[in-house]
Structure formats: structure tokens, C-alpha cells
N, CA, C and O atoms as a GROMACS GRO file, in nm:
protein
  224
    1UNK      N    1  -0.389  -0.344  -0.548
    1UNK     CA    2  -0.337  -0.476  -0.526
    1UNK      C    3  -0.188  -0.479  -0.558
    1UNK      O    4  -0.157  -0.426  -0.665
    2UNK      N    5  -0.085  -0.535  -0.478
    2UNK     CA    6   0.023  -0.578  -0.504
    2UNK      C    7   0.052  -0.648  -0.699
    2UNK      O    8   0.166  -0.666  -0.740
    3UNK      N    9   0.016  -0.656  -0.724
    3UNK     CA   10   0.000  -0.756  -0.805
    3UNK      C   11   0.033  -0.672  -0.914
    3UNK      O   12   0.121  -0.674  -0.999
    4UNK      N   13  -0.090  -0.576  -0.881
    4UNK     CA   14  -0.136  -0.471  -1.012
    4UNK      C   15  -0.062  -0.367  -0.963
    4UNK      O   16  -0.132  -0.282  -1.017
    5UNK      N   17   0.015  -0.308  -0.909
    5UNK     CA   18   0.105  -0.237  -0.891
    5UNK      C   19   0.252  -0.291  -0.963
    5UNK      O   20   0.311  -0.238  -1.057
    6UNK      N   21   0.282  -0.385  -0.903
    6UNK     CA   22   0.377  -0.479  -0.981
    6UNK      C   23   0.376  -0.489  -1.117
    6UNK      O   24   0.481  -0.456  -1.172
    7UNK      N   25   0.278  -0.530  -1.192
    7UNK     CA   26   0.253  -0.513  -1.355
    7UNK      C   27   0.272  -0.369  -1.412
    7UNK      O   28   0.343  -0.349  -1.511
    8UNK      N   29   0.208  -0.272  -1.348
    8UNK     CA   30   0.215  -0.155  -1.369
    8UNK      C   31   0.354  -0.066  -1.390
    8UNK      O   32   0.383   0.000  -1.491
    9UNK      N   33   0.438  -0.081  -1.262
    9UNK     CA   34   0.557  -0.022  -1.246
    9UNK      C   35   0.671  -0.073  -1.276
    9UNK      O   36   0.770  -0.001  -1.282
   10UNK      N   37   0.679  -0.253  -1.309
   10UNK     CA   38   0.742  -0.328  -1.315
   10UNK      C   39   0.871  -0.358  -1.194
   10UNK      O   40   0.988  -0.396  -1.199
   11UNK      N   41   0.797  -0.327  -1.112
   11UNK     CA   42   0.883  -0.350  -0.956
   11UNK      C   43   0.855  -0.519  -0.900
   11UNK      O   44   0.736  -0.540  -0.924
   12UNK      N   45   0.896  -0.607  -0.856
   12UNK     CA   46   0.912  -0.739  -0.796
   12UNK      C   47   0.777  -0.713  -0.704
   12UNK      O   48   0.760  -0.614  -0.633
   13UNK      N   49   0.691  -0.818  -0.722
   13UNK     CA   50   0.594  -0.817  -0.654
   13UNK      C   51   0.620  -0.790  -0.484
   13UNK      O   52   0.552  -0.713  -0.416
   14UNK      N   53   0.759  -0.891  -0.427
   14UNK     CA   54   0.776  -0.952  -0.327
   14UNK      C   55   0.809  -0.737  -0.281
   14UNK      O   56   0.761  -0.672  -0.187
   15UNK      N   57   0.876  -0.704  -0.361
   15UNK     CA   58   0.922  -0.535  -0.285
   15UNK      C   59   0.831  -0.469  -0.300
   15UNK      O   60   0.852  -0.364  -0.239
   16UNK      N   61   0.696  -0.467  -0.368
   16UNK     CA   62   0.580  -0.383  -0.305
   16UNK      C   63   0.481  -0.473  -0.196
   16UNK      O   64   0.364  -0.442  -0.176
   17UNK      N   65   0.545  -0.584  -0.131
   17UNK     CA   66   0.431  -0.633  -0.076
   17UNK      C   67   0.530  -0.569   0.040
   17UNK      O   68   0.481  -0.500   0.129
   18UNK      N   69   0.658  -0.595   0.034
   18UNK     CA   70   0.755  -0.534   0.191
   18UNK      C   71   0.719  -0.390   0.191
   18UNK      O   72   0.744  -0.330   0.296
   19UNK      N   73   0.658  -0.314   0.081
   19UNK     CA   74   0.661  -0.217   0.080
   19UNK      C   75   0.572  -0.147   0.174
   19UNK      O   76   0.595  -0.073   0.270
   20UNK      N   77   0.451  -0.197   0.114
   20UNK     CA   78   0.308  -0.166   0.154
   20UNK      C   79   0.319  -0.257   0.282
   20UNK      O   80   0.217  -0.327   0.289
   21UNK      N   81   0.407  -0.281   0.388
   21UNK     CA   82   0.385  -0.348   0.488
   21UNK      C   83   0.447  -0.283   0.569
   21UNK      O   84   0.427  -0.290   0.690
   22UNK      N   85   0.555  -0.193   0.502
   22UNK     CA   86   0.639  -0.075   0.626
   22UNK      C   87   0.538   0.019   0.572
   22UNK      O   88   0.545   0.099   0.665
   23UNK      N   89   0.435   0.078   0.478
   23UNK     CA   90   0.339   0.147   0.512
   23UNK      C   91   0.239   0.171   0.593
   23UNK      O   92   0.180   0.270   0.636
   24UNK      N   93   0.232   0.018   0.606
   24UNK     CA   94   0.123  -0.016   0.713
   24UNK      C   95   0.149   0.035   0.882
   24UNK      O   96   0.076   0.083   0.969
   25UNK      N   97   0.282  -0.001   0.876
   25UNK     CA   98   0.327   0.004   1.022
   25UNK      C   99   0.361   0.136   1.070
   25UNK      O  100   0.368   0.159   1.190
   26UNK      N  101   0.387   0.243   0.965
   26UNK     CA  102   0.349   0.367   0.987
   26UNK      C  103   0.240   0.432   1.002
   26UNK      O  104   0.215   0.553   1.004
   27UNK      N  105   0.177   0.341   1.014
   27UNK     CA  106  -0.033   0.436   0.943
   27UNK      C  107  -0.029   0.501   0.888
   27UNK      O  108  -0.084   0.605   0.920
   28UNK      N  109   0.062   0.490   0.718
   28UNK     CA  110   0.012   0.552   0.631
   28UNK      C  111  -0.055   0.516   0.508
   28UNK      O  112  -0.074   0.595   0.416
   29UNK      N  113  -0.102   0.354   0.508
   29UNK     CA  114  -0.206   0.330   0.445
   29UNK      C  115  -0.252   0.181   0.516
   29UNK      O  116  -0.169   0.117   0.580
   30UNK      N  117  -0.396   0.132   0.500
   30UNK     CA  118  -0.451   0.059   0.549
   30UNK      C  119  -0.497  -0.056   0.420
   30UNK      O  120  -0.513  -0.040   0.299
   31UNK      N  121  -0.509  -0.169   0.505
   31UNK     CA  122  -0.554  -0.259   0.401
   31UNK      C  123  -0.729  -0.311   0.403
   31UNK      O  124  -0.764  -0.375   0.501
   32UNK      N  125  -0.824  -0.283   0.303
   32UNK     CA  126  -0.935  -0.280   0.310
   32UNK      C  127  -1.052  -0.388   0.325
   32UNK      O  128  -1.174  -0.386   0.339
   33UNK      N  129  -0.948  -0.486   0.314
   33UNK     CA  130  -1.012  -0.609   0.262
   33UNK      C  131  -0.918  -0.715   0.368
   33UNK      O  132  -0.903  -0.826   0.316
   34UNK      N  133  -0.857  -0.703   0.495
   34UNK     CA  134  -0.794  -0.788   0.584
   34UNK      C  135  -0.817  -0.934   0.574
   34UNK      O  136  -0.719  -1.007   0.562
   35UNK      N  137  -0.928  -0.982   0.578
   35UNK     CA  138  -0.936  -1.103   0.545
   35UNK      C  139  -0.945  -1.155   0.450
   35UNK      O  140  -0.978  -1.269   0.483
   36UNK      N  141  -0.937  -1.150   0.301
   36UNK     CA  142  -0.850  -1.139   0.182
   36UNK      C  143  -0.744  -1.198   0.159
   36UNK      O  144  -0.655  -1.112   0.160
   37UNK      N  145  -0.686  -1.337   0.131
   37UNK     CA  146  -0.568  -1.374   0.151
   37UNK      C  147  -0.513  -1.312  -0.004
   37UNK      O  148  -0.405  -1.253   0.006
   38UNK      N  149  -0.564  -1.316  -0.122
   38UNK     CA  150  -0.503  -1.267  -0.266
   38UNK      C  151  -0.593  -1.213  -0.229
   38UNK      O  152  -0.688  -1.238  -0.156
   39UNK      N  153  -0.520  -1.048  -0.346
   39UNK     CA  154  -0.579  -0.953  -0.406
   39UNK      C  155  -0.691  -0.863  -0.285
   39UNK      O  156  -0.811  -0.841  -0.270
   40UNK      N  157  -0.535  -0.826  -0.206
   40UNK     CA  158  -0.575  -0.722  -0.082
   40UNK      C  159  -0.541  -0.620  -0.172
   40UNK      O  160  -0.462  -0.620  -0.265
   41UNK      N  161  -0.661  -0.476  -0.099
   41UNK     CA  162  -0.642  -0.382  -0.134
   41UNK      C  163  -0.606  -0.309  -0.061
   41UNK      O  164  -0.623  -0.328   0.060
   42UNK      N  165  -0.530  -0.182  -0.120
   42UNK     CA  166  -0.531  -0.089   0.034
   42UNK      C  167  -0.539   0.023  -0.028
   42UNK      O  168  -0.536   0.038  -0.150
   43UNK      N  169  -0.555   0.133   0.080
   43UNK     CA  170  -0.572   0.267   0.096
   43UNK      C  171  -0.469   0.362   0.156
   43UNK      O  172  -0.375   0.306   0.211
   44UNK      N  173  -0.469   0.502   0.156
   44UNK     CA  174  -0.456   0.579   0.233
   44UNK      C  175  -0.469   0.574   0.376
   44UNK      O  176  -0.567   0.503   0.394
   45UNK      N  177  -0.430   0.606   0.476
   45UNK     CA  178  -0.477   0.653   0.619
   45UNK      C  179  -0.524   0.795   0.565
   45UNK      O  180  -0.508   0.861   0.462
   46UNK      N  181  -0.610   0.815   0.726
   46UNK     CA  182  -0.551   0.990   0.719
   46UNK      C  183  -0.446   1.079   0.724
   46UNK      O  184  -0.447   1.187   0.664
   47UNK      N  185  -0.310   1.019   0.826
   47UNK     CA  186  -0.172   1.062   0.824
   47UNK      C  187  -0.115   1.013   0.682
   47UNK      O  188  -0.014   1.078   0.655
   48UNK      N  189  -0.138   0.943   0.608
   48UNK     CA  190  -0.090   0.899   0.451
   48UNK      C  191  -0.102   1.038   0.426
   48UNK      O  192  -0.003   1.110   0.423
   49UNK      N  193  -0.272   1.102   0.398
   49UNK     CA  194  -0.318   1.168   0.295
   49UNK      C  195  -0.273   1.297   0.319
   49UNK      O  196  -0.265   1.392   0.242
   50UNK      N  197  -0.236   1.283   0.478
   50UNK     CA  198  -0.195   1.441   0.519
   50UNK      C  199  -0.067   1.443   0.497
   50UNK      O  200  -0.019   1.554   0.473
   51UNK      N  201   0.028   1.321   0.498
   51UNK     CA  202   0.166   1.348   0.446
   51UNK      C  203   0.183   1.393   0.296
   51UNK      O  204   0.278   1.463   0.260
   52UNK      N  205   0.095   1.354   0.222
   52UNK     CA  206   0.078   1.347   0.059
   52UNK      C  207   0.102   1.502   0.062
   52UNK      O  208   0.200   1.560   0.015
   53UNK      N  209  -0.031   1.572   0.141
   53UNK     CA  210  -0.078   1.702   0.123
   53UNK      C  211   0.021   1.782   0.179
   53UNK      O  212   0.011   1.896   0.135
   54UNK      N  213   0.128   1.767   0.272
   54UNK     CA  214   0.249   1.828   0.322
   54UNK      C  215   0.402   1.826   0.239
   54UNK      O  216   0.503   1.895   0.249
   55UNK      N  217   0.354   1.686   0.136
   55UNK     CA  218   0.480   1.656   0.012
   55UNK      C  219   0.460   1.831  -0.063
   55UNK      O  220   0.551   1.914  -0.075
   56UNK      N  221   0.311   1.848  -0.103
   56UNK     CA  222   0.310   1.914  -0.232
   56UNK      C  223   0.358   2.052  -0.194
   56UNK      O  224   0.370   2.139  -0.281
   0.00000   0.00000   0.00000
């Protein structure tokens, strides 16, 4: 969740929600719960997990 990422890292909620929204538009992670207005979750894609696995 945005939210809980935000608490966590102490980054502005509003720049992990832009964040996780140019993620999206790459397909590199998906949101699991779309109709969810608070406390969307998201995931990985498969191109996410394969970029992850091409970082290391």
C-alpha cells in the first residue's frame, strides 16, 4: 500500500502514488485489488520480476 510504503521509507505519500503509477504504465507492477479506492495493493509483473532478476 502507498500508505505503508510512505510510513516505512518516509517518502510523501503523493511521490509513491506517482510512483507506482509510472510503474504501472511500464508493466512493471500491477495493482491487485483495482477496485479498491484506499489501500490498493500491488505487485510485481512478470517483466518487473525479470527486470529485478537482470538488476542482480
Amino acid at each position: 500500500m502507498p500508505s505503508e510504503i510512505s510510513k516505512d521509507t518516509g517518502i510523501v505519500q503523493n511521490h509513491i502514488s506517482n510512483t507506482l503509477r509510472q510503474l504501472k504504465d511500464h508493466d512493471l507492477v500491477e495493482c491487485i485489488n483495482p477496485e479498491v479506492r484506499k489501500g490498493r495493493l500491488y505487485r510485481l509483473t512478470e517483466n518487473g520480476e525479470n527486470l529485478i532478476k537482470n538488476l542482480k
